[in-house]
N, C-alpha and C positions, 0 to 999 in steps of 0.2 A: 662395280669398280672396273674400271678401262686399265691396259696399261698403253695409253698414249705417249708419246715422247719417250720411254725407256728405248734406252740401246741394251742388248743383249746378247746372249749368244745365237747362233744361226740356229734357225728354225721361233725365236720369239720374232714380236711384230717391234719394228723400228716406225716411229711416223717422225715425217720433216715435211718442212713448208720450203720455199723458194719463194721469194717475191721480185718479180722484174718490175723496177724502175726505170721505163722504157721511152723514149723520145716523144713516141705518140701515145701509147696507151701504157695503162700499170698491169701488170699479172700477177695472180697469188696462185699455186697449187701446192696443196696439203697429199702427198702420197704416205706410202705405207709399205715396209718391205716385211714381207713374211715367207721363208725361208728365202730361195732363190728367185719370188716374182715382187715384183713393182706393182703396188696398185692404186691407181689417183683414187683419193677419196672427194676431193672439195676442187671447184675450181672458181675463182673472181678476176671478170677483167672489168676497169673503168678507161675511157675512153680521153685522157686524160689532157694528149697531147702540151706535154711540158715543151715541146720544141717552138711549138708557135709562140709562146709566151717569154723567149730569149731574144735578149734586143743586140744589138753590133755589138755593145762594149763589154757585153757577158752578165747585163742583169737581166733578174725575171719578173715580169709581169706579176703585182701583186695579187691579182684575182686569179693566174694561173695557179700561185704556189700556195692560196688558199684551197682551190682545187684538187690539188696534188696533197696537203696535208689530210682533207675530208675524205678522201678516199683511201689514204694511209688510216686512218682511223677504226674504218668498215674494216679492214683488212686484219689491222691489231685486235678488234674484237674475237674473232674465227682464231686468231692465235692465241689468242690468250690461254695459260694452263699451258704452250709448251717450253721445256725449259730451252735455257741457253746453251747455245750450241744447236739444237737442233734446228732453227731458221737461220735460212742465209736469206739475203736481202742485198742485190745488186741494181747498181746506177749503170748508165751507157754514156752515151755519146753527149746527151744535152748536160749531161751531170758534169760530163768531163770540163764541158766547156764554160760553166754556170760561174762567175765572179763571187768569190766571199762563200764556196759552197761549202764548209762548215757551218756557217750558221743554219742555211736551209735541213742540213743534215741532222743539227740537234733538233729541232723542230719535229725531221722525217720519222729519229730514232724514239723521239718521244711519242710521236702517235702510232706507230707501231707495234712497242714494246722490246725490240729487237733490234740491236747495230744494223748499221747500213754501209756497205761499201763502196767504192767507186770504183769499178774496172777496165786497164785499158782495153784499148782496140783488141788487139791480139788474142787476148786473154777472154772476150768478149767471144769470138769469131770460135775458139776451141770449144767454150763451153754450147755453143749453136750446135758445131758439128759430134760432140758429146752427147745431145739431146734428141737429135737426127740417129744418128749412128744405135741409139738404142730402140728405133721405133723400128728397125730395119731385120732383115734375115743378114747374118755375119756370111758373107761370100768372100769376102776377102780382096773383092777387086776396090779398084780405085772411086771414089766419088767425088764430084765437085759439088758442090753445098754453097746456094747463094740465100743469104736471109737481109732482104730489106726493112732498115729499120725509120723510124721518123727521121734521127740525124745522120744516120753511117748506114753501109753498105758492107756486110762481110761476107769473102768470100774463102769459101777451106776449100783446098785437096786433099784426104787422107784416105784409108782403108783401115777399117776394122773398126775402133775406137781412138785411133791414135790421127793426129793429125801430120799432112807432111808439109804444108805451108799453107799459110792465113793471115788473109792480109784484112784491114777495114779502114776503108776509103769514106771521104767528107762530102756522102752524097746519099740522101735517103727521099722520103715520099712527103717529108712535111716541109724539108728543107728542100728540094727541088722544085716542090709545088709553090712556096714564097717567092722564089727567087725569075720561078721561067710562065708558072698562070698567078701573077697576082689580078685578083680581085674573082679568080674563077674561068676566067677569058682561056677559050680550048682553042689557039688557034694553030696552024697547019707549021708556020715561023716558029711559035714557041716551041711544038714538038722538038722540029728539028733541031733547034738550039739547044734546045736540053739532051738529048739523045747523042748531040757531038759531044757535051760535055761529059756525058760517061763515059764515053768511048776515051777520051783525054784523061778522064781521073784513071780508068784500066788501062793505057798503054806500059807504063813500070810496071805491071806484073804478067803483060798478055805473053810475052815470048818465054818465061818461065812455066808458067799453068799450060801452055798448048803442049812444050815439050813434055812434061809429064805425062799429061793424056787423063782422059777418065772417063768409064764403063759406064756409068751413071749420072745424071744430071737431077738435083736437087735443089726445090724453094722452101724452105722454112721461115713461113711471117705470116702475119695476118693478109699481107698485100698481095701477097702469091698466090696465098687460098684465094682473096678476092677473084681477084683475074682470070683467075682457072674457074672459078664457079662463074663467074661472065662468060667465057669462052665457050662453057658447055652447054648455058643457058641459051647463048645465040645460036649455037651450033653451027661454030665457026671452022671444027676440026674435027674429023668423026673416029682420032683416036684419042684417049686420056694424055694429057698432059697437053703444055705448053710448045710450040711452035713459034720462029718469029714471022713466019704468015701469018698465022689466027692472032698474033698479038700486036702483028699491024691491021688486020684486020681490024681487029677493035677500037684501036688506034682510030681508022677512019670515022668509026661509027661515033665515036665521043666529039671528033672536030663538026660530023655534023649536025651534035645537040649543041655548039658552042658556047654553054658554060656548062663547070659541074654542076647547078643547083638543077640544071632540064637532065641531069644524068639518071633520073626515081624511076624510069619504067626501063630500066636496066636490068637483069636478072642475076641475081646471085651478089649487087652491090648492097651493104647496108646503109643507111643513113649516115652512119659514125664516119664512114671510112671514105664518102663519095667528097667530102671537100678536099682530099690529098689522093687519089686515086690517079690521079694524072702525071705527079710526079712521079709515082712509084714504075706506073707502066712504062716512063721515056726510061729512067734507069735500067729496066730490066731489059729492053728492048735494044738499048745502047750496050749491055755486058753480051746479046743474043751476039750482036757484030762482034764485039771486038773478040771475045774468046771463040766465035764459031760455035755456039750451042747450037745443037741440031734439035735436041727435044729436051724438057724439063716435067718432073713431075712435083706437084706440091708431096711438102710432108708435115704430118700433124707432129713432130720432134720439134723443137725449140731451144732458146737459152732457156727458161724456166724447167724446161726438163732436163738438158743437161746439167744446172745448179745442182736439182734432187741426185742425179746420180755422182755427181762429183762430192754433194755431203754425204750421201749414205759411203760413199769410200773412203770420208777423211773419219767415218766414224766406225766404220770396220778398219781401220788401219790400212787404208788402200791409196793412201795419200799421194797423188800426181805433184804435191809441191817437193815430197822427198825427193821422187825422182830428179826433177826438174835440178835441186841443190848436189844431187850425185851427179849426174852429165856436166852442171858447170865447174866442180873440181876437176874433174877428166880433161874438160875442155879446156882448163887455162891452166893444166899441170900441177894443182896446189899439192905440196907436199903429202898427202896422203898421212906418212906415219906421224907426221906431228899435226896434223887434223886429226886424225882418231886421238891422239894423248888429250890435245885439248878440251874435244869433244865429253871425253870419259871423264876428264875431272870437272868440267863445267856442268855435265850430267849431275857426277854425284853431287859437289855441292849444292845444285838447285834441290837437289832432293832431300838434302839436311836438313834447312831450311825454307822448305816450301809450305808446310803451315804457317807457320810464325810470320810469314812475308806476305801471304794470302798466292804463291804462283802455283797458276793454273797446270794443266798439260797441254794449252794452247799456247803460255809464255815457255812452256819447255822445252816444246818444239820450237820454237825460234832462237834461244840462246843455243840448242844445239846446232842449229844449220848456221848461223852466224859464227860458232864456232869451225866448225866445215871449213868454211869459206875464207876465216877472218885474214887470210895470208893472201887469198886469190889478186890482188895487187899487184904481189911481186911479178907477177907476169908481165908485167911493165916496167915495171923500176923499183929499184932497191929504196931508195930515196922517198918519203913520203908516202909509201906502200899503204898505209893504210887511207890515205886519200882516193887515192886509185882504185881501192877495191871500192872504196863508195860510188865514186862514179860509175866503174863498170855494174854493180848491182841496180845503181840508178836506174842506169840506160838500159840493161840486158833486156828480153824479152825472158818472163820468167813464168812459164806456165803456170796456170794453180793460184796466185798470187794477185792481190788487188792492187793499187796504185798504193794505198797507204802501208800493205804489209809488205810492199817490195821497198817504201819508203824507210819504215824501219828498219828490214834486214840492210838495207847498204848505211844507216846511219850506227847502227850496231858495230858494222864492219868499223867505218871512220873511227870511234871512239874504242876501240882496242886495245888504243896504244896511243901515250906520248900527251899532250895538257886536253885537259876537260873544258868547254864552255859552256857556262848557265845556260846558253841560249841554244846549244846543241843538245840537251840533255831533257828537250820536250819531246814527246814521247809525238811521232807525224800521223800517229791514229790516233783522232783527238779521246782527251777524256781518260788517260791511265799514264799520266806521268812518273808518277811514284814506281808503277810497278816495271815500265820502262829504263827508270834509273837503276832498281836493282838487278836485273837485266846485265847492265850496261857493269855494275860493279862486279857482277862474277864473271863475265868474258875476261877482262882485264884483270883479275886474279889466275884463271884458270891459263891464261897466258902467261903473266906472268910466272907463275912456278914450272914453266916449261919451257922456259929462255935455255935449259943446256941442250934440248932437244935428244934427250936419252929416253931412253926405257927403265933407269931405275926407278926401284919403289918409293913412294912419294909419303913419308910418313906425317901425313897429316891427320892427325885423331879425331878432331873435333869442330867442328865450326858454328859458331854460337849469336843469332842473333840479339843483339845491343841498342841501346837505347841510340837513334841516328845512326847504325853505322852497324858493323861485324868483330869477332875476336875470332882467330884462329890459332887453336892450339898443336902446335908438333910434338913429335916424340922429343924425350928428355936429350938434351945436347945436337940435335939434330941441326939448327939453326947456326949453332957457334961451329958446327962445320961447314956451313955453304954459306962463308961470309956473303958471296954473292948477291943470293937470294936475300940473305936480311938488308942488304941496301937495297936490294932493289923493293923489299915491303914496306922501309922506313922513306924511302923516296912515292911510293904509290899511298902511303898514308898522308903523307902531306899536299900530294895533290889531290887524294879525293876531302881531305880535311877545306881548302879552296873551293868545293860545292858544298858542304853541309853533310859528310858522309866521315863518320867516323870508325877508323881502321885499328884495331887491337893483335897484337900476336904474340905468344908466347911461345 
């Protein structure tokens, strides 16, 4: 008997998987944490490149996304047996851009076994430098961390494990290879075409990253390794890493095999990697100029590595999304003392009721940060505040946080307060509507009964799941003294009565 997949106390083994759904290729890694080390146990890449197989309007290539499902498949086999929660399963750039990409996604979650999520740029670019930053000795100086992927390009500055800015740019190795060598054609004009064009997507971040500065230069990708192991095979540089001489150097040597297919008696290129190899090199050779890289060295750290350490800390309780919801109350002033009331009674009641509803401690965590947050609006305007706080959760950059669980927490936010719409009350992470909605009923309680904005005691005894809907019972006469609050439950019952949710109180 294994104990695979348990979490436990420090010093038992934790195992987790990561899976990158990557522009060009898929990744699986299965690690293991046992007391304070990391250790890969399993690793699976398919070569998969989803990016070739996306057309202008944002559809995919049917034989691409039979591809992409077959090797999702390999993948969910090696998983199978671990529970939920312990696999994360993250999409990039061609996902971000993919038309209709729910449907692809039930498809991906079904041959998996495992949710899939969609992350943006930003959030992409942290979990690189999270992945990096763990393969490395902690010196505490600054690093800049470039990782070329099939659709995007991200680049971090941070130190230690934290990052200080991260940006991911619309220009990678599969998508600059279509665009500047179609058909494979290496020639001296397309370099240079492709190479200004990095240098243009990097001008909005080149005068921020030079003033910061950084002690170390880092490539995390498959593409960087490529190149570095070309570099060393030609013996174009006689010290380890990357230069932009020896990567014009190489440069020269590919314009004169003139297509990829003559690039096989190359050293250190694989097969997989030599039909997109040319866009990756104009990219990196384009970010050499605009930021002034003087040297880079490849690093085997990755997004798939930083995923594992970002799950092993949302499952030690080390969770970078908490933070992330504590700095943005700070940062748009939300009242604090009536964030913690709301908080603590949206707490408890989830907890009354979290059998009976089926809520997890991952819906718990989000009714609580949504309560955090649910005021963050008014930093705008008094007037329609809770619309406000949607947008800004919308739009914020939110560490930690996928495209669809930042989707929720701001639609959480919206629905706080004031009329319900059937058509707001789909849960933007497909597939848990129901538990979305109750969700949605205890913020909007838990606010509710904190409309006086005090500290008094809140005699509420009992909260009783019902058939469609909830009873909540007060202490004896409590009610008939805060006429207030009972119009304000006998108005909150009629409107969630308007969606199919029925509201009881005594």
């Amino acid at each position: 008997m294994t104990n695979e997949g348990q979490a436990g106390q420090p010093g038992e083994v934790e195992t987790v998987a990561a899976v990158d759904l990557g522009s060009n290729s898929f990744h699986m890694i299965v690690a293991r944490r046992q007391g304070s080390e990391v250790l890969m146990q399993d690793r699976l890449k398919d070569m998969v490149r989803l990016a070739s197989g996306l057309d202008s309007r944002g559809g995919l290539d049917p034989a691409v996304a039979e591809r992409a499902i077959a090797c999702l498949e390999r993948f969910g086999q090696r998983l199978r047996g671990l529970p939920h929660g312990s696999v994360r399963a993250v999409g990039t750039n061609t996902l971000r851009q993919l038309r209709n990409a729910d449907r692809f996604l039930q498809r991906a979650e079904a041959a998996l076994g495992h949710p899939v999520e969609i992350i943006g740029g930003r959030e992409e670019a942290r979990l690189v430098y999270l992945g990096v930053a763990h393969t490395l000795a902690d010196e505490g100086d600054r690093r800049l961390v470039i990782d070329i992927g099939g659709g995007s390009t991200e680049f971090i500055i941070g130190a230690r494990f934290e990052t200080e800015r991260a940006e991911s740019l619309e220009m990678g190795c599969v998508s600059f290879t279509r665009r500047f060598f179609p058909r494979g054609r290496l020639t001296r004009r397309a370099f240079e075409a492709a190479e200004l064009q990095a240098g243009r997507e990097l001008q909005p971040l080149v005068g921020t990253y030079r003033r910061l500065g950084w002690a170390q230069a880092l490539g995390s990708s498959g593409t960087i390794l490529a190149l570095s192991r070309m570099v060393e095979g030609l013996e174009l540089d006689p010290e380890p890493g990357l230069t932009l001489a020896s990567l014009e150097a190489l440069r020269e040597r590919m314009i004169r095999k003139k297509r990829s297919a003559d690039l096989d008696d190359l050293p250190g290129l694989n097969e997989d990697r030599r039909p997109v190899i040319a866009g990756g090199l104009a990219v990196l050779i384009g970010a050499f100029r605009a930021l002034g890289i003087e040297r880079l060295h490849p690093s085997d750290g990755a997004l798939r590595e930083g995923v594992v350490h970002d799950l092993l800390g949302r499952i030690r309780h080390e969770d970078v999304r908490g933070r992330t919801i504590h700095h943005l109350r700070e940062r748009f002033a939300v009242d604090a003392e009536q964030a913690r009331r709301v908080q603590a009674t949206a707490d408890w009641l989830a907890e009354q009721v979290a059998d009976e509803l089926g809520l997890g401690a991952d819906d718990r965590d989000r009714l609580s940060w949504a309560a955090e947050l649910h005021e963050i609006g008014l930093a705008l305007s008094h007037a329609k505040y809770h619309k406000h706080g949607e947008y800004i959760l919308d739009w914020a950059d939110l560490p930690g946080f996928s495209r669809p669980e930042q989707q929720e927490l701001a639609r959480l936010v919206r629905l706080h307060r004031r009329k319900l719409k059937p058509s707001l009350l789909k849960d933007p992470r497909p597939g848990d509507d129901e538990g979305f909605r109750h969700l949605v009923v205890l913020l909007r309680l838990a606010v509710l009964l904190h409309r006086p904005r005090t500290d008094d005691p809140l005699p509420l005894e009992t909260v009783c799941p019902r058939t469609a809907g909830l009873e909540l019972i007060f202490a004896d006469g409590w009610l008939d003294a805060h006429p207030l609050t009972r119009a304000d439950l006998e108005a909150e019952a009629a409107e969630l009565k308007r969606v199919g949710v029925r509201l009881a109180f005594a």
